[in-house]
C-alpha positions, 0 to 999 in steps of 0.5 A, a space after each residue: 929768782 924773784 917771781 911776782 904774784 901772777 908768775 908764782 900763781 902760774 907756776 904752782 898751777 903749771 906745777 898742779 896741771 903737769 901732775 894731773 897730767 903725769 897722772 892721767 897719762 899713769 891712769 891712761 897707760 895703766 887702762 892700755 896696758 891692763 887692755 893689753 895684759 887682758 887681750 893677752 890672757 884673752 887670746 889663751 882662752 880663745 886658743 883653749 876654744 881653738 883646741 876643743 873646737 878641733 878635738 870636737 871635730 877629730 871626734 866627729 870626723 872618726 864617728 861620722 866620716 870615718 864610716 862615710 865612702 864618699 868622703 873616705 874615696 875622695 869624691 867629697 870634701 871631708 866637713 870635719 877634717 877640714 874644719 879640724 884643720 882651720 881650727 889648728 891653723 886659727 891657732 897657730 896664727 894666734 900663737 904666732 902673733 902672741 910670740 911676737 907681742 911684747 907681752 910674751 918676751 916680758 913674761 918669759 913666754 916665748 920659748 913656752 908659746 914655740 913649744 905649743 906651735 911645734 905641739 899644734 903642727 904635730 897634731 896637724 901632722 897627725 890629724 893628715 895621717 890619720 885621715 890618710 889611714 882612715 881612707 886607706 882601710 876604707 869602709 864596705 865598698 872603699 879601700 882595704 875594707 872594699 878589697 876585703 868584701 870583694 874577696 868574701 863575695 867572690 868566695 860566697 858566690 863560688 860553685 862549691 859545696 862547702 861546708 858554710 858554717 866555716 864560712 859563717 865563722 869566718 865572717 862572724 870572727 871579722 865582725 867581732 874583730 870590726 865591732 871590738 876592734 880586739 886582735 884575739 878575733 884574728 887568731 881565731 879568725 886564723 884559727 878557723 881559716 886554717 879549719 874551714 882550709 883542712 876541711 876544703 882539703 878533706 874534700 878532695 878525698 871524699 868518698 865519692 866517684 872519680 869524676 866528681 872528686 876530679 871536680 871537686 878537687 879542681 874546685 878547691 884549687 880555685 877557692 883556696 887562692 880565694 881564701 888566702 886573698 881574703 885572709 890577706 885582706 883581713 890581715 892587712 885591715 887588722 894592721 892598718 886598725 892597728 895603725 888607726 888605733 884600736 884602743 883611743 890610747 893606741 895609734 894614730 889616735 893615741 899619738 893624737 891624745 898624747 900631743 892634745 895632752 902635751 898642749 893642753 898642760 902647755 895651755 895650763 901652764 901659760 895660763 897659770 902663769 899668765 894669770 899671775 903675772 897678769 895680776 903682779 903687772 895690774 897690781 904694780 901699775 895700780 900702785 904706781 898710779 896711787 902713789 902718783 897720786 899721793 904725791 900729786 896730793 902732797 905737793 898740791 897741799 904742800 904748795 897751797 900751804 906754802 903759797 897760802 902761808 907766805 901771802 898771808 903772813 905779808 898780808 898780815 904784816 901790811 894789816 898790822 902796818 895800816 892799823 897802826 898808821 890809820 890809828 896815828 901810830 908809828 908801825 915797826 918796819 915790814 919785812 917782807 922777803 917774798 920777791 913778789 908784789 907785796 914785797 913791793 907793797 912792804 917795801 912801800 909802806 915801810 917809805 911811807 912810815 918813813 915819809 910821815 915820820 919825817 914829815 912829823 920831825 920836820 912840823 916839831 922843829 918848825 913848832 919849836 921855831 927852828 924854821 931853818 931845819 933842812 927837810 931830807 932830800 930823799 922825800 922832798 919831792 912829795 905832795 906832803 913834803 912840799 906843803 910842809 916846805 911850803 908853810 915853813 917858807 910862807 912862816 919864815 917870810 912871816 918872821 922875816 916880816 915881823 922881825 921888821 915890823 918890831 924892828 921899826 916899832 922898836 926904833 921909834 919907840 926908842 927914838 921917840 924917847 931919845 927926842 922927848 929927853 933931849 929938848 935943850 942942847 941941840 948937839 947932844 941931841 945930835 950925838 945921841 941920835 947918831 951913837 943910837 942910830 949906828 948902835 941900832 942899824 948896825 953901822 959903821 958911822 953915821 953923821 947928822 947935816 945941818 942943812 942952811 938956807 940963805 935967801 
């Protein structure tokens, strides 16, 4: 297919813009999904925000709200429980829409990022449940620990003489138990409960009166139920500790550890690989863009060089022409074969080459005389052709002319000299003339006529 310069020149250019093109679209693409790959990696450090936000919360909830009665007897709203688990909910929407982006399906991260979720509501879970016990055991007048108090009041405040050091110990054994949250306080607790029990019963055999001992044994039939009540109580806010945890690695709050810790390796390994992966894609999409780049640079140079190398081979081929032509010279033929204008302009030059040089052969011929040479027809209609016809037909006529001119010099010349040898016989004046004159014209015959005149 043949293209003229200005179709050639929109080519490579439409060429030159549909690469620059691809290329802006490879750098936009390439910044978007890089955003993408960064929002991606982003949302993990977010989620990891989510996580120590709640952690600080459950921390706050057992140091603060776990010692707070209104909060533990439900008359008001538990700050830090709540706000644990909002925190928790943030988290789980971001995971759920991390799964469902397509960045989690390439990187494999799908099934990682379910595993985290079911870890996240577990928490949750446990974070309800610890919040349930916490409310159950109660703290001074709430709950177990309330049941608790009451019954060391009602033995406190019961009419008996006791011993109250047994009392004393008793208490001194459930603190230590609440402080260092350590069960060898309830087996000494229990201890002395069976102590302070064997001392109440040697009280009903003092040596003392009838009467008195009557009441006092009445006495420690009411307060023995008592203290069962409270060993019950101490029993039952020693199991539901137990439950809480006593240690951070026990319990509920040791389960809460353990499924923090699941996620948090979770979180390392997602990141881990979120972060390398990130990087492989950055990478790819930058190489991408280079290399779309280096070959954009090539086909411009390649198509410039080409472009370049073929106009100014034909320009030169035309210069070189014209020089010559200019100089009087008869150039070589061009040969250009570039389908475009100056294809055309060398094809044009090459029939003016061929115009003058006929023209050139045609003024030769008519110099040596030939003035009956034909001029080629396939130039005949030129400016130059038709003035050089022109002048050959304008020296033919003049030829013509002088032929005649000549012609009739001669004929009087010759005879005048015919008249000026025969003077004496009139006949073979005659015979002369006439063989002379059909010899000179050309004729078949000719005759002379004496004309006679008779008055």
């Amino acid at each position: 297919m043949k293209l003229n310069l200005q179709k050639r020149t929109f080519l490579v250019f439409g060429i030159v813009i549909f690469l620059s093109a691809l290329m802006a679209f490879t750098g936009y693409y390439t910044i978007k999904v890089t955003s993408d790959y960064n929002e991606y990696s982003n949302s993990f450090s977010e989620l990891k925000e989510h996580l120590l936000q709640a952690r600080r919360d459950e921390k706050d909830f057992i140091s603060r709200e776990s010692k707070d009665e209104a909060v533990l007897d439900g008359s008001k709203e538990s700050k830090y429980h709540t706000k644990n688990a909002e925190q928790i909910k943030g988290a789980i929407m971001l995971l759920s829409k991390l799964k469902s982006s397509d960045i989690a399906v390439e990187f494999n991260h799908t099934d990682s990022i379910t595993a985290v979720i079911e870890g996240f509501n577990k928490y949750q879970s446990l974070m309800d449940t610890l919040f349930a016990s916490f409310k159950t055991r109660g703290f001074v007048n709430v709950g177990l620990e309330g049941t608790l108090r009451a019954a060391i009041k009602k033995i406190e405040s019961f009419d008996l003489a006791y011993d109250k050091a047994d009392m004393l110990t008793l208490r001194r054994n459930e603190k230590d138990f609440f402080l260092r949250l350590n069960k060898k306080y309830q087996v000494k607790f229990d201890a002395n409960m069976g102590k302070f029990k064997s001392n109440l019963e040697a009280m009903k055999t003092a040596d003392v009166s009838d009467s008195i001992n009557q009441i006092v044994t009445a006495k420690v039939e009411i307060i023995m139920p008592l203290l069962d009540t409270y060993q019950a109580a101490f029993h039952k806010n020693v199991s539901e500790n137990e439950k809480i945890g006593l240690t951070h690695k026990l319990g509920f709050k040791g389960a809460v550890g353990n499924i923090v810790h699941d996620i948090e390796d979770e979180f390392k390994a997602l990141f881990s690989s979120v972060k390398t992966k990130t990087k492989e894609k950055k990478s790819q999409l930058i190489l991408i863009f280079w290399v779309l780049f280096g070959i954009e640079i090539l086909v411009a140079v390649l198509l410039a060089l080409s472009f370049s190398k073929r106009l100014l081979e034909s320009i030169a081929q035309i210069k070189l022409s014209m020089n010559a032509l200019s100089s009087g010279e008869y150039p070589e033929n061009v040969t250009i074969k570039t389908g475009d204008e100056l294809e055309e302009v060398g094809e044009n030059l090459n029939e003016l080459r061929d115009r003058i040089s006929t023209a050139a052969e045609f003024s030769k011929e008519i110099g040596t005389g030939n003035l009956d040479i034909d001029y080629d027809d396939k130039f005949s209609n030129d400016v130059l052709a038709k003035a050089i016809i022109d002048m050959r037909e304008k020296l033919k006529i003049n030829a013509a002319e002088e032929r005649t001119r000549a012609w009739h010099t001669e004929g009087i010349a010759k005879f005048g000299g015919i008249l000026q040898e025969e003077k004496e016989d009139l006949n073979e004046l005659s015979k002369i003339l006439v063989s002379s004159l059909v010899n000179y014209l050309g004729a078949n015959q000719a005759g002379v006529f004496a004309v006679s005149y008779t008055h």
